[in-house]
N, CA and C of each residue as an Amber inpcrd file, in Angstrom:
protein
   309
 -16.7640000  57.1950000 -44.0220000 -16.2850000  56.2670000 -43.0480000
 -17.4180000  55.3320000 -42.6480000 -17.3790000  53.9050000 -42.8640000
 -18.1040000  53.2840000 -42.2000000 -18.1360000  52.6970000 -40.4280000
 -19.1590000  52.9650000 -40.4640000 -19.3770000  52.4950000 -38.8930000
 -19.8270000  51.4110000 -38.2660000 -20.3030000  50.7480000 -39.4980000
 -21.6290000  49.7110000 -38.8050000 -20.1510000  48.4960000 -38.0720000
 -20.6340000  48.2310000 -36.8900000 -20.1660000  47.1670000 -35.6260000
 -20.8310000  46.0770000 -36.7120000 -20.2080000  45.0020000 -36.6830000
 -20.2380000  44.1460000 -36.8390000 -19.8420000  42.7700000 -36.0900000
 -20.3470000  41.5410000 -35.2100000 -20.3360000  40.7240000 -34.9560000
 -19.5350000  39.9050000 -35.2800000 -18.0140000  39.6200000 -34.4100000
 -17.6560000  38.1450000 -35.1010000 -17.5710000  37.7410000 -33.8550000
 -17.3820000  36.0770000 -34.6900000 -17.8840000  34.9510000 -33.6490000
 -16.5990000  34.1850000 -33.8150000 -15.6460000  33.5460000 -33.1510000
 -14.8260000  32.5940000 -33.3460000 -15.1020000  31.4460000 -34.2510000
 -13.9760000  31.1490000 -35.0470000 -14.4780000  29.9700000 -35.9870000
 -15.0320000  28.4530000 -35.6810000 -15.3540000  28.5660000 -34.1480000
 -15.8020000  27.3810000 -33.9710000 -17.2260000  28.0570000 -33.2840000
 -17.9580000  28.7470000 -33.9450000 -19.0850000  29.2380000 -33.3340000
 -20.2470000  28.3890000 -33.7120000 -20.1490000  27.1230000 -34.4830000
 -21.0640000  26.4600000 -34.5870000 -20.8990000  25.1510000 -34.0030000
 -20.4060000  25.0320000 -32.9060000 -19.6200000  23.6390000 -31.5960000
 -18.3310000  24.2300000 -30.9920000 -18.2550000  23.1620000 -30.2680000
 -17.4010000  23.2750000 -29.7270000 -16.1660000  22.9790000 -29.8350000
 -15.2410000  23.8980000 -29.5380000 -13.8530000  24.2590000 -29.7460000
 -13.4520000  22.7570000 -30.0180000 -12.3800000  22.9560000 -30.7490000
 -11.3180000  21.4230000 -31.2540000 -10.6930000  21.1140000 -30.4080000
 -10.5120000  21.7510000 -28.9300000  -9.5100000  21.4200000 -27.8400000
 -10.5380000  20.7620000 -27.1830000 -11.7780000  20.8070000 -26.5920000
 -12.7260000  20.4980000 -25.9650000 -12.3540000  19.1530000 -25.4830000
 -12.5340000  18.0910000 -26.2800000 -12.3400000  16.9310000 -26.3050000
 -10.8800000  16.1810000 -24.9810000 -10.1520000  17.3280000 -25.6600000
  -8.4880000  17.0350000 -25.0650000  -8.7320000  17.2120000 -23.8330000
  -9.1440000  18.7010000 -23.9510000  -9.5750000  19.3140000 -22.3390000
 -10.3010000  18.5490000 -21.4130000 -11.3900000  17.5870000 -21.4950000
 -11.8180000  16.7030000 -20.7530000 -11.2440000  15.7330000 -20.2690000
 -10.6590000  15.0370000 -21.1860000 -10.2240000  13.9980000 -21.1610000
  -8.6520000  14.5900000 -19.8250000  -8.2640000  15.2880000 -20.1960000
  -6.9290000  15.9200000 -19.2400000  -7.4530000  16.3890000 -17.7590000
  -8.9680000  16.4370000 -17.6650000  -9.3650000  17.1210000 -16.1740000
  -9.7960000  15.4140000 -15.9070000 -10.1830000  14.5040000 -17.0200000
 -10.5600000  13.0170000 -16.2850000  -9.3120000  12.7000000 -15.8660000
  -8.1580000  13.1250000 -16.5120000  -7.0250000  12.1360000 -15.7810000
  -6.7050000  12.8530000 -14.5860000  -6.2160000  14.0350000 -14.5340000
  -6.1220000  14.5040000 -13.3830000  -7.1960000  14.2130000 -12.2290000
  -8.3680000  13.9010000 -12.1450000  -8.8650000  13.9840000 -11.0440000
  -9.0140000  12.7300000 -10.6390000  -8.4190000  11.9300000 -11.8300000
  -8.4400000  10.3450000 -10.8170000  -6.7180000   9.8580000 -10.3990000
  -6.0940000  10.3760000 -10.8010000  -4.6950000  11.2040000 -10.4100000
  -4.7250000  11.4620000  -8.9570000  -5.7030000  12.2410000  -8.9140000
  -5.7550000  12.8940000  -7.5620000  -6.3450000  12.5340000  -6.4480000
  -7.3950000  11.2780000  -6.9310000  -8.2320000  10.5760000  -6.0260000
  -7.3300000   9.5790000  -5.9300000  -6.4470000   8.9770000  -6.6830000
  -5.0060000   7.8240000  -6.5370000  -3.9570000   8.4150000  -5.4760000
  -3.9290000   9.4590000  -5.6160000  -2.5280000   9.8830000  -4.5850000
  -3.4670000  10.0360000  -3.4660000  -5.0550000  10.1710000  -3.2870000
  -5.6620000  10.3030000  -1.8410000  -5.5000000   9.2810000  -1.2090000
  -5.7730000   8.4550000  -1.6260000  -6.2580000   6.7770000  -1.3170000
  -4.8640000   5.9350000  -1.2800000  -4.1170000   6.3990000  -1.7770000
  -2.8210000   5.8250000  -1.8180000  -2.0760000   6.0730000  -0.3900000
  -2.0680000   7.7200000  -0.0420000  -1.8270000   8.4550000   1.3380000
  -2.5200000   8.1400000   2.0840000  -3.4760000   7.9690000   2.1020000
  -4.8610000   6.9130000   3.3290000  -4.2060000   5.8150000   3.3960000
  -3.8450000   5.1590000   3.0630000  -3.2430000   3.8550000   2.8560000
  -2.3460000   3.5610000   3.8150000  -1.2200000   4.2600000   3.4080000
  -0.1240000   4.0390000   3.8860000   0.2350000   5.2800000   5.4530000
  -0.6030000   5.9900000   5.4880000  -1.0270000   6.3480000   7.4070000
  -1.5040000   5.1560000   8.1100000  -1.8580000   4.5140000   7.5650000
  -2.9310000   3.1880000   8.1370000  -1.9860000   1.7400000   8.4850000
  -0.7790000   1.9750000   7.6620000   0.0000000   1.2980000   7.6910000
   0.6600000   0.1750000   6.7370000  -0.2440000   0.2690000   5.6860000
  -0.4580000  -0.2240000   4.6030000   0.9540000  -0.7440000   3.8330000
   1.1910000  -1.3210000   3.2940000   2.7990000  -1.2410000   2.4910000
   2.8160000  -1.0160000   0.8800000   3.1960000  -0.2100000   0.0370000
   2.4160000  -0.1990000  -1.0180000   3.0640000  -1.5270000  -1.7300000
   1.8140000  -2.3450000  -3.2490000   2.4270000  -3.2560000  -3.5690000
   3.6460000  -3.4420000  -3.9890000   4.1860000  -3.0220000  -4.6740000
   5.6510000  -2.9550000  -5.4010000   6.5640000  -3.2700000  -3.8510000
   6.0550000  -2.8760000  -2.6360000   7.4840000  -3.0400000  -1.7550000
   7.5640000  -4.6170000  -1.5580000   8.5340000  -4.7790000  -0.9400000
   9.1640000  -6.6020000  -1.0290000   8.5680000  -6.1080000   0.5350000
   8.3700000  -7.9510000   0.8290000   8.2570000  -8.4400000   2.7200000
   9.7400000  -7.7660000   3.5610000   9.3460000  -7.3110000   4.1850000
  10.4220000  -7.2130000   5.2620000  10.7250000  -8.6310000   5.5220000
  11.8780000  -8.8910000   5.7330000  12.6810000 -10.3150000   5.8890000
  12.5940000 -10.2310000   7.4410000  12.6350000 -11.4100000   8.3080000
  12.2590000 -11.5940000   9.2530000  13.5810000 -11.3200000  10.2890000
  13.6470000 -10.8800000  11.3230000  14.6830000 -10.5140000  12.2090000
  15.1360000 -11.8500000  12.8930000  16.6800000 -11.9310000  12.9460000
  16.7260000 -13.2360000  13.8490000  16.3820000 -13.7450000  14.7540000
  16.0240000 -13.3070000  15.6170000  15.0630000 -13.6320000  16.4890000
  13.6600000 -14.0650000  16.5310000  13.1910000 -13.5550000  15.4500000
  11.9370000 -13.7630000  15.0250000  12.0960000 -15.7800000  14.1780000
  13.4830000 -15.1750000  13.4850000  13.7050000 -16.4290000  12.5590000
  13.6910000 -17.8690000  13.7040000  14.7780000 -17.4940000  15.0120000
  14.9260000 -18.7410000  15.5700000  13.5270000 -18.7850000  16.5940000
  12.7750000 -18.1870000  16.9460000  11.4970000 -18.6080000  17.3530000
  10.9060000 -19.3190000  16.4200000  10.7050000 -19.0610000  14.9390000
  10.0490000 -19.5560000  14.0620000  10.8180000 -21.0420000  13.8810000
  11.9050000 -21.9000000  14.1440000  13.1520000 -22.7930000  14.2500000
  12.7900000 -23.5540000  15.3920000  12.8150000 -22.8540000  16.4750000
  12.4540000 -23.3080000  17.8280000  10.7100000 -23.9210000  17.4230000
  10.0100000 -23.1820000  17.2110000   8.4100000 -23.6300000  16.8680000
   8.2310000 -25.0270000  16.0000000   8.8400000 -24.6200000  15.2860000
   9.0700000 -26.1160000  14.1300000   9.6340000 -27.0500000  14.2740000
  10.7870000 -27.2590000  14.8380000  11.3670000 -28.3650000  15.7210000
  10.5560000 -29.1380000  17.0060000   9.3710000 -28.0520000  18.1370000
   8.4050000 -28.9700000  18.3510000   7.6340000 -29.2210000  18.1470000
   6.9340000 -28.9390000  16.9700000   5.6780000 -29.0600000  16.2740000
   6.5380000 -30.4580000  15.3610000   7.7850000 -30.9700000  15.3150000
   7.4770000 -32.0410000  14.1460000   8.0660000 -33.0580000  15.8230000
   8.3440000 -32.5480000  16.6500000   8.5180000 -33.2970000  17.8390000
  10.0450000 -33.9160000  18.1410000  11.1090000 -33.0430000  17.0850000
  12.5640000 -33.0360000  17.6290000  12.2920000 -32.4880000  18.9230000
  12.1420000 -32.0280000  19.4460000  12.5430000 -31.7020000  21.3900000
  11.4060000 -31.5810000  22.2210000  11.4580000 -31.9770000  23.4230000
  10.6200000 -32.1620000  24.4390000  10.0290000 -30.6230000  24.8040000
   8.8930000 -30.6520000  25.2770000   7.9740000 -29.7810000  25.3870000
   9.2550000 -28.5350000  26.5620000   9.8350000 -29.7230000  27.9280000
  11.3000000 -28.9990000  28.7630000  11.8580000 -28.2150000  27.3680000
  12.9530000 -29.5530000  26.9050000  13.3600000 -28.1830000  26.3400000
  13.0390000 -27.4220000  25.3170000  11.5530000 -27.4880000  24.8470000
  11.3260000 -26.3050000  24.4720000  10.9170000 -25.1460000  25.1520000
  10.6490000 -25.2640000  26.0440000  10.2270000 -24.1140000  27.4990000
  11.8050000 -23.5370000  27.5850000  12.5020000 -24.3740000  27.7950000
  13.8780000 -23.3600000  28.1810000  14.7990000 -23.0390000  26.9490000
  14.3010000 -23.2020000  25.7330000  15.0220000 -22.7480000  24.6800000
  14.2840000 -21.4610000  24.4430000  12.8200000 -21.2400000  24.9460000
  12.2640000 -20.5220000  24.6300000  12.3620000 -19.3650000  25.3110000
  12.3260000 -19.9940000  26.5820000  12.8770000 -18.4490000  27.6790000
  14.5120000 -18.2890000  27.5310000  15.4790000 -18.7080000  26.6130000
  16.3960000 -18.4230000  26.8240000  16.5570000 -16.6710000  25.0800000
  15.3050000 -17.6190000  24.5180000  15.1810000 -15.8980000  23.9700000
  14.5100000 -15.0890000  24.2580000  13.9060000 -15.3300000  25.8360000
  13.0520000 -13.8180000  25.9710000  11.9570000 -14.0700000  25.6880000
  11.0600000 -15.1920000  25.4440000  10.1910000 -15.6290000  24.7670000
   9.0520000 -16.8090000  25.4480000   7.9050000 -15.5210000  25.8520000
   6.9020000 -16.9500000  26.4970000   5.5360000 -16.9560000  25.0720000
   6.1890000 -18.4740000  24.6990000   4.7750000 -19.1550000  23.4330000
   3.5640000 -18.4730000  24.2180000   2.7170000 -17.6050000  23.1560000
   1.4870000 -17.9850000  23.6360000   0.9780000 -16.4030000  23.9560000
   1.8710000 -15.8290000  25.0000000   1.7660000 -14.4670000  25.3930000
   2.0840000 -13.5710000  24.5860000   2.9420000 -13.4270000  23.5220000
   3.2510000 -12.4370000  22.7210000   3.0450000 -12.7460000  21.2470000
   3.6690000 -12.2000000  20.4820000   3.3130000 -12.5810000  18.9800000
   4.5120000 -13.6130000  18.6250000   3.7620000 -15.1120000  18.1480000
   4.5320000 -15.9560000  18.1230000   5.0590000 -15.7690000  16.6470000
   5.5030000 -16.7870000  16.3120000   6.1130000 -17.3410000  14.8790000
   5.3350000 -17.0670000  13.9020000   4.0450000 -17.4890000  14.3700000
   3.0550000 -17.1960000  13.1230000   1.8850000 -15.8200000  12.9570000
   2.4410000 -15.2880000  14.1240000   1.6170000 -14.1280000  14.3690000
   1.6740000 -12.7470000  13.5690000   0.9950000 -12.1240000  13.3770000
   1.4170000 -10.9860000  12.3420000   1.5830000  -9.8150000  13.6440000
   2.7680000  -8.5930000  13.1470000   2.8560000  -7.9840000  14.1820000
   1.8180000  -6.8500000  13.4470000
């Protein structure tokens, strides 16, 4: 009966494995994968909108302030009635976020 132990080595004992390559390349994608969904979630706590979403369309109110603004800025109506078109929406120019203001 022989005894002698003998040593084996996997057939890639002279480099490294044939997956190696794959294997890296699959922990590079994942971890920038993972730094994308961080930064992405930071983002959008912050308030952020991601690109792909469309503008929120403007609320009517928002629209006829923005109507009201432009009509005296090209000087269809008197400064009067723009004061009382303006308080008739709830709306003092100047004090709150106007037409052009970002909320």
């Amino acid at each position: 009966m022989d005894t002698t132990i003998t040593a084996t080595a996997p057939h890639w004992a002279d480099g490294p494995p044939p997956f190696a390559p794959l294997g890296a390349l699959m922990l590079c994608l994942l971890t920038a994968l993972a730094v994308g969904a961080l930064l992405f979630t930071l983002a959008r706590r912050r308030g952020h909108r991601p690109p792909w979403a469309a503008h929120r369309p403007e609320g009517p109110e928002q629209q006829a302030r923005r109507t009201l603004a432009d009509r005296f800025a090209r000087g269809d109506i008197t400064v009067e009635e723009f004061l009382e078109r303006a308080s008739a929406l709830n709306w003092t120019p100047g004090a709150d976020s106007g037409p052009g203001a970002r909320p």
